[in-house]
C-alpha positions as CSV (number, residue, x, y, z in Angstrom):
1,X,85.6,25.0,25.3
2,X,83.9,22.7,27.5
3,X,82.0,23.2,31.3
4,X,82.6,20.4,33.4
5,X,80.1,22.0,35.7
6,X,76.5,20.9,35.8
7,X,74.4,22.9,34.4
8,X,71.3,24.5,36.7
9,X,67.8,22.9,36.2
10,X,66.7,24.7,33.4
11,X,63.5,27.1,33.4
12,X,61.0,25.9,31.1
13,X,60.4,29.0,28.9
14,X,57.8,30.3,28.0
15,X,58.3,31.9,24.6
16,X,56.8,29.8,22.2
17,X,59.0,27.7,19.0
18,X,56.3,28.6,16.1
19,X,53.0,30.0,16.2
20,X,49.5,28.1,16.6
21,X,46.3,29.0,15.1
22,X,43.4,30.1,17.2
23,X,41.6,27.1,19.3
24,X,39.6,25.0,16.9
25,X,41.0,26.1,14.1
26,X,43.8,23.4,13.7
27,X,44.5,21.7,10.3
28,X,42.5,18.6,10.2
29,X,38.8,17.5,10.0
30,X,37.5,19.5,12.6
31,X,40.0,18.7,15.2
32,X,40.8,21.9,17.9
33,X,44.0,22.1,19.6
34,X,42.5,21.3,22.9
35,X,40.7,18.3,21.2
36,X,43.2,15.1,22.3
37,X,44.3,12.8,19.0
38,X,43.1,9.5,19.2
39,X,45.1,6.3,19.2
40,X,43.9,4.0,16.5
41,X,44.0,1.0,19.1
42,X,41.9,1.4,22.8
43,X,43.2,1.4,25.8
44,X,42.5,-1.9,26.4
45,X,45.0,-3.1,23.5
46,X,47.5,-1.2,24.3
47,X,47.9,-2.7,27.5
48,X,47.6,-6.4,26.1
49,X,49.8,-6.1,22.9
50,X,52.9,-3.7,23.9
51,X,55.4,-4.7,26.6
52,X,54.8,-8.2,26.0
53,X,56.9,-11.2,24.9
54,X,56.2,-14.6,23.0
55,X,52.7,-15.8,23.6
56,X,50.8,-12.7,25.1
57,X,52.8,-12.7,28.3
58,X,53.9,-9.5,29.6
59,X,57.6,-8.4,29.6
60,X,58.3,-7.7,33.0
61,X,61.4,-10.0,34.0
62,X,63.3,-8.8,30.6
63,X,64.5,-5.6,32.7
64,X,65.5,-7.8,35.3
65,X,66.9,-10.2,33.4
66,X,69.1,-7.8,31.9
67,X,70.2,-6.4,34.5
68,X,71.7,-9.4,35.9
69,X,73.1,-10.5,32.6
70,X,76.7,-10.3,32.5
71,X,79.0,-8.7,29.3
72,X,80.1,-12.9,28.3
73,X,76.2,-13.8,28.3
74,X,75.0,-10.1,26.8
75,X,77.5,-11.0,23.8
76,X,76.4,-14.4,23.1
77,X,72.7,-13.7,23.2
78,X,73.6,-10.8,20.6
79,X,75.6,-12.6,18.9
80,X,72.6,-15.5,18.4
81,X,70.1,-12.4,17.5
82,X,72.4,-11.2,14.5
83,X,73.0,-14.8,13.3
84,X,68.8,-15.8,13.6
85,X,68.5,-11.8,11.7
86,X,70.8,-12.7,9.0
87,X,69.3,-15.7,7.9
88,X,72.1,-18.4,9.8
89,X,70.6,-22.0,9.1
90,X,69.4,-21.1,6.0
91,X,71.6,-20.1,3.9
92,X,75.4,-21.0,3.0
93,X,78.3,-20.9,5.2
94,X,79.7,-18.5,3.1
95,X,77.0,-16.7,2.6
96,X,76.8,-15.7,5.8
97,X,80.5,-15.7,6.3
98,X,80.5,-12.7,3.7
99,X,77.5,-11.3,5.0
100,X,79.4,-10.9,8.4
101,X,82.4,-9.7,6.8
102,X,80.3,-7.1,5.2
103,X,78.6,-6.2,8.6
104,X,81.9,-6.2,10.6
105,X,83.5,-3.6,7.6
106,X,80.3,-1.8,8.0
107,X,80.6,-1.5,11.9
108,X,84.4,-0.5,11.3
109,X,83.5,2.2,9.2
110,X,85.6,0.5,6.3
111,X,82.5,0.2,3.7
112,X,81.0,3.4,1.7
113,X,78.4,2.4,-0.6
114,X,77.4,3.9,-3.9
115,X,73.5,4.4,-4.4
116,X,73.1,7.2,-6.5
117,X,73.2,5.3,-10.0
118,X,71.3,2.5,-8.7
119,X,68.8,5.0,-6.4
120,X,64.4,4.3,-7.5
121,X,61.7,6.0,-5.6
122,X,58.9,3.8,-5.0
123,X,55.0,5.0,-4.2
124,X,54.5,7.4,-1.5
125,X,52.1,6.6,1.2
126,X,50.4,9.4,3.3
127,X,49.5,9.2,7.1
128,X,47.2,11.5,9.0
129,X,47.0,12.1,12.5
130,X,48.7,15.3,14.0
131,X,46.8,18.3,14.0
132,X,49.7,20.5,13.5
133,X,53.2,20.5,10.9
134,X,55.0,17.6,11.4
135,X,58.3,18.6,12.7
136,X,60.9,15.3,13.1
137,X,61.1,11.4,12.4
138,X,62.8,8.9,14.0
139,X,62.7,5.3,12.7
140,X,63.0,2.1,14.3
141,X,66.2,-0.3,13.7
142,X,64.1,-2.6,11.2
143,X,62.2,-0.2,9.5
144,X,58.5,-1.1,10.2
145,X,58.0,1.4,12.9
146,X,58.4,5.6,13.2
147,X,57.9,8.0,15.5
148,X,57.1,11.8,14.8
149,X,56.6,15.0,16.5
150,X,54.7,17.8,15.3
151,X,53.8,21.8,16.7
152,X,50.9,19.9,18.2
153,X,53.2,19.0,21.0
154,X,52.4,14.9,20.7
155,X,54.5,12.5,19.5
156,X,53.1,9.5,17.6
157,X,53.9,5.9,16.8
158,X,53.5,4.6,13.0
159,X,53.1,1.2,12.0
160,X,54.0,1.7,8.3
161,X,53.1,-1.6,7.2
162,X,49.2,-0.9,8.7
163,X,49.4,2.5,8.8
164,X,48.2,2.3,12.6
165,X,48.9,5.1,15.4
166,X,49.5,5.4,18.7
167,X,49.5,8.7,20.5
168,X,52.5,9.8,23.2
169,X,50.4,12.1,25.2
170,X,51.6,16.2,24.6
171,X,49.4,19.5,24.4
172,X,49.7,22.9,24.3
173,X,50.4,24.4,28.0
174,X,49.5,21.6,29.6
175,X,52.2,21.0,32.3
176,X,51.1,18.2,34.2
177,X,49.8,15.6,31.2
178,X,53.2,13.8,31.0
179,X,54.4,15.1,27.8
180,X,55.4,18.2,25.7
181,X,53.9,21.5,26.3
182,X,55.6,23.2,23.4
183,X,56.4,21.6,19.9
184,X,58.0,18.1,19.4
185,X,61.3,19.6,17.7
186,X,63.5,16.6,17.8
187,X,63.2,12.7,18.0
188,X,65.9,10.1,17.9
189,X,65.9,6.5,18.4
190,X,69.1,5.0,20.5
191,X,70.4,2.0,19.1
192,X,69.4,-1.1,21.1
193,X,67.3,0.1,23.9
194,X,63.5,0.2,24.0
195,X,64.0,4.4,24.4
196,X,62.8,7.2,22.3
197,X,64.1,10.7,22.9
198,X,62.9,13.7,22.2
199,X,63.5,17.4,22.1
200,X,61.0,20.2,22.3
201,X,60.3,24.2,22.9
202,X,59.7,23.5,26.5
203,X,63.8,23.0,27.4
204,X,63.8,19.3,27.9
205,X,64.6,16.1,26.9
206,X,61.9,13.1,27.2
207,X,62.2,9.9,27.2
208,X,59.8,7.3,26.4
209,X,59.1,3.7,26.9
210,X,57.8,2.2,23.2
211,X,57.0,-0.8,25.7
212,X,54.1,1.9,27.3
213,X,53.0,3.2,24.4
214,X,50.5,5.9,24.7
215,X,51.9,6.7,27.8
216,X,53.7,9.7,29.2
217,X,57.4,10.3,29.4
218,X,58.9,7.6,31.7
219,X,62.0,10.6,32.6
220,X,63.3,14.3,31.3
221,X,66.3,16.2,31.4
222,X,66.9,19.2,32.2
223,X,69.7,21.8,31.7
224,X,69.4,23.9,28.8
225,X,67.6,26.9,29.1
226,X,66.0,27.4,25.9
227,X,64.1,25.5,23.0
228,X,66.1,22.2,22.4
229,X,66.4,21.8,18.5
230,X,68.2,18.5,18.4
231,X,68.6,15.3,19.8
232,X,71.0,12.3,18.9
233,X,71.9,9.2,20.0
234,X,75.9,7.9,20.1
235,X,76.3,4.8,17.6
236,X,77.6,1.6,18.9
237,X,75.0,1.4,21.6
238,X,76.6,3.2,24.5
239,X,73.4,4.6,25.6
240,X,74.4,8.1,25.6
241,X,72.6,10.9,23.5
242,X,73.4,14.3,22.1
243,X,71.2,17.3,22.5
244,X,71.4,20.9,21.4
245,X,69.6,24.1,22.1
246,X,68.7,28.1,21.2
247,X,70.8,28.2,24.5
248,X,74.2,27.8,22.2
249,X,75.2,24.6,24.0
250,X,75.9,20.8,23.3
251,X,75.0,18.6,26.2
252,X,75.9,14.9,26.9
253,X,73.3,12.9,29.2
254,X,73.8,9.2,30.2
255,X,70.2,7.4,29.2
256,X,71.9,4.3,31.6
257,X,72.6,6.6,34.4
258,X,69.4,8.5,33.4
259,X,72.7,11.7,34.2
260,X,73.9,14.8,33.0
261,X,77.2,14.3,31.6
262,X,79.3,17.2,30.3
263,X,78.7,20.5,28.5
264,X,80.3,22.1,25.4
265,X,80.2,25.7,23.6
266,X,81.4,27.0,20.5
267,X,78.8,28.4,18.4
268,X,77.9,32.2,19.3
269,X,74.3,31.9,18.2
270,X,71.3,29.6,18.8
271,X,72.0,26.0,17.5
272,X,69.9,24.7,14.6
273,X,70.3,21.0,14.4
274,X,72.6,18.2,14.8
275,X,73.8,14.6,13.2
276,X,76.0,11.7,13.7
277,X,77.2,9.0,12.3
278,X,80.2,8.0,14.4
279,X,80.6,7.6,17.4
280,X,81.8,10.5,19.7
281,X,81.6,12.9,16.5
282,X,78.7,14.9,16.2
283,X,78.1,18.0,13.9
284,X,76.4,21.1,14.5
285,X,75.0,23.8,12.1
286,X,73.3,27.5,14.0
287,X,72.5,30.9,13.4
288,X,76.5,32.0,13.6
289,X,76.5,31.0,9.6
290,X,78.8,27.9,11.1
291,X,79.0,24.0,10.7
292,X,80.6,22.7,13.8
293,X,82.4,18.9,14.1
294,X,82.9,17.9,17.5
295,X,85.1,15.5,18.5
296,X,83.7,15.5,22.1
297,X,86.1,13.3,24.1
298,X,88.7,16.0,23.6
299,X,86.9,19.0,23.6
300,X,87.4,19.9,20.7
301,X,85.7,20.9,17.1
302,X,85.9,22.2,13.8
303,X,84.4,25.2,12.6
304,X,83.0,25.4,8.8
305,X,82.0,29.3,7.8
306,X,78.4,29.5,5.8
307,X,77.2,31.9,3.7
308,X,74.2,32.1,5.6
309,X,72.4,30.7,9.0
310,X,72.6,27.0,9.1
311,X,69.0,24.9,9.2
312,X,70.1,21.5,8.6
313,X,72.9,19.1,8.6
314,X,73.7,15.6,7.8
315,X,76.6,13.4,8.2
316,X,77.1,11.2,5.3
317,X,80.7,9.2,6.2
318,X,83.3,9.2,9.2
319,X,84.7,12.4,7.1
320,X,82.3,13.7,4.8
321,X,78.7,15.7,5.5
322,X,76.3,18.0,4.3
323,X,74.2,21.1,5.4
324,X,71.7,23.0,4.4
325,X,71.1,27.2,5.0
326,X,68.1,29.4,5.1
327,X,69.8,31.5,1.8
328,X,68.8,28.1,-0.2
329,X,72.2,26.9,-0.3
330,X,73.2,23.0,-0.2
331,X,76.8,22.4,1.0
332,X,78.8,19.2,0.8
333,X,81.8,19.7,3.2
334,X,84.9,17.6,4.2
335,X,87.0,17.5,7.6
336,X,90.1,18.5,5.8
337,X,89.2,21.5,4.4
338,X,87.8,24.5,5.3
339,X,86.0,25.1,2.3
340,X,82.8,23.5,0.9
341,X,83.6,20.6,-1.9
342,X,80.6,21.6,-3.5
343,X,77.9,24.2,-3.2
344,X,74.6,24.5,-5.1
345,X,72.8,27.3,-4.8
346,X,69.1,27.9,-5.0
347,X,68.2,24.5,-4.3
348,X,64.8,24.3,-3.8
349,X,63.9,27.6,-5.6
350,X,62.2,28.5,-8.1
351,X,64.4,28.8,-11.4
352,X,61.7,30.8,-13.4
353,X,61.4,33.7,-10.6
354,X,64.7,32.9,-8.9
355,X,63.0,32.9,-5.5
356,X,65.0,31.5,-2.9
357,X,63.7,28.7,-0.7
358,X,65.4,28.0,2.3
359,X,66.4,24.0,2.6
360,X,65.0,22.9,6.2
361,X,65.4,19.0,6.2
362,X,68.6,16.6,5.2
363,X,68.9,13.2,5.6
364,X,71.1,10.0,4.2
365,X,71.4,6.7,3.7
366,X,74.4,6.5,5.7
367,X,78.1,5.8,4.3
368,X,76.7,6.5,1.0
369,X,76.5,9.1,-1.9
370,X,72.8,9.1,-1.5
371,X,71.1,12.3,0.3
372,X,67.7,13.5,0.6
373,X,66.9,17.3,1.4
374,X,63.5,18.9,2.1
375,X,62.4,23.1,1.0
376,X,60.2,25.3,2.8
377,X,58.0,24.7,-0.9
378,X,57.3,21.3,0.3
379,X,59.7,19.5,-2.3
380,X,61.7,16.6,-1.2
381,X,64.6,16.1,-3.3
382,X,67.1,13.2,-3.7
């Protein structure tokens, strides 16, 4: 069932998503809450290295530029970027005739990989720098670069080649520093625009510019009128996200239009999380003990009963996804059937003391058998 109405500004609520420690008692080496993080660049190189182009010089005619660019020119100059990305020039024409082919299957939804045989963990590398639990991750289109949130309320910037931060302002209660007031719950990064988004406790949707980094939020939305849990972007590049809240809804916003879009309800209790993979078809998991697939052109979805309150989802093909409850379960789940295809229980437990462990993180390597969960124990599993 969908509202076509706008929804009101939403109040930004107070109750709180998590609990802090006391002030100067954060995790960390001596770090309190009301203690900023530090960037590990100045001021003074932020301003000279992000936002600009080819030979130090700042970036401000690319907006313009853009604008003014019509769909014939926009296709060429994308076109030109995949070919220089792929290696065109260097390699052989049918190479990169193949390579396309495989790209173009890909983009069609035609190709589903399989990982799981083949599938070797390298090193771990560890990063410092919120004060608080981590909460989401976003990465970049190339890999190099990530974003994360935490219960701190800031959002950072990794390089994770150097390991270097930069901070997205965000604190506790503070209202007027340009970021989060309440935790980071959400981050996603919308395919081909220089954008991040980002949910939190405080009701809204940010966005920021990675051209201003360390800056605050360049724009918010507002409409939902509790906690928003997750955000998603639409693949394909049609620069609209997905967000979902505590408030039971599924909201559409246009980043182009910088708009609310449309509304839609279905689950009866606070929604969870949220994944996509194609386009127009997101999927929902909440506190009803329901997966929801939406197909939200016709205002319509799917409902998928739980044994327990959904935490986590993940959408693994055009058909196929996973989720994960607070009762420890792990469900694999198909559009065609009501009924998990497979279920294992217990998954992060404990086998010796069969001690449930609820599973609070998924993720995939998309159109593949390959999935990755996380455990309230602090186990990532593959």
């Amino acid at each position: 069932m969908s509202s076509k109405r706008k929804a009101p500004g939403g109040s930004q609520s107070k109750k709180q998503n998590g609990s802090f420690p006391p002030k100067g008692k954060g995790k960390g080496k001596g770090l309190g809450l009301d203690e900023e993080i530090e960037s590990d660049i100045d001021s003074d190189e932020i301003g000279s290295d992000v936002g600009r182009g080819k030979g130090g010089r700042p970036d401000e005619d690319s907006d313009e530029n853009d604008f003014f660019e019509t769909p014939a020119e926009k296709k060429v100059r994308l076109a030109k970027e995949h070919l220089q990305k792929i290696g065109a020039g260097e390699e052989d024409d049918d190479e990169v005739a193949a390579r396309l082919q495989r790209d173009a299957d890909l983009y069609a939804k035609k190709v589903h990989f399989s990982l799981g045989d083949e599938l070797r963990l390298g090193t771990p590398s560890f990063h410092r720098g919120h004060k608080l639990t981590p909460t989401c991750i976003a990465l970049s289109e190339d890999g190099r670069t990530a974003w994360t949130g935490g219960k701190d309320c800031a959002i950072l910037q990794w390089d994770l080649e150097t390991g270097r931060k930069i901070v997205f302002p965000g604190a506790r209660n503070d209202f007027t520093g340009g970021g989060h007031f309440r935790p980071v719950l959400s981050l996603t990064k919308p395919e081909g625009s220089h954008l991040i988004c980002s949910g939190g406790g405080d009701s809204l949707v940010r966005m920021w510019d990675t051209r201003q980094a360390g800056r605050g939020c360049v724009d918010s939305f507002k409409g939902h009128s509790e906690a928003v849990t997750g955000v998603v972007s639409e693949p394909g590049g049609t620069q609209q996200i997905f967000s979902c809240s505590s408030d039971k809804s599924l909201k559409v916003w246009s980043l182009s239009m910088r708009a609310y879009i449309d509304s839609h309800f279905g689950h009866t209790s606070g929604v969870n999380d949220m994944s996509i993979l194609v386009r127009d078809r997101p999927v929902t998991v909440g506190d009803d003990r329901t997966a929801r697939m939406w197909k939200v052109s016709a205002e319509t979805h799917l409902v998928f009963p739980q044994t327990a309150n959904g935490d986590c989802c993940t959408v693994l093909t055009g058909t196929v996804f996973a989720s994960g409850c607070l009762d420890g379960s792990l469900s694999l789940w198909s559009h065609s059937q009501r009924k998990p295809l497979a279920v294992v229980q217990n998954a992060h437990g404990d086998e010796e003391s069969s001690r449930y462990t609820g599973v609070c993180s998924l993720s995939c390597v998309p159109f593949s058998d390959v999935m990755f969960s996380g455990g309230a124990s602090g186990v990532i599993k593959a």
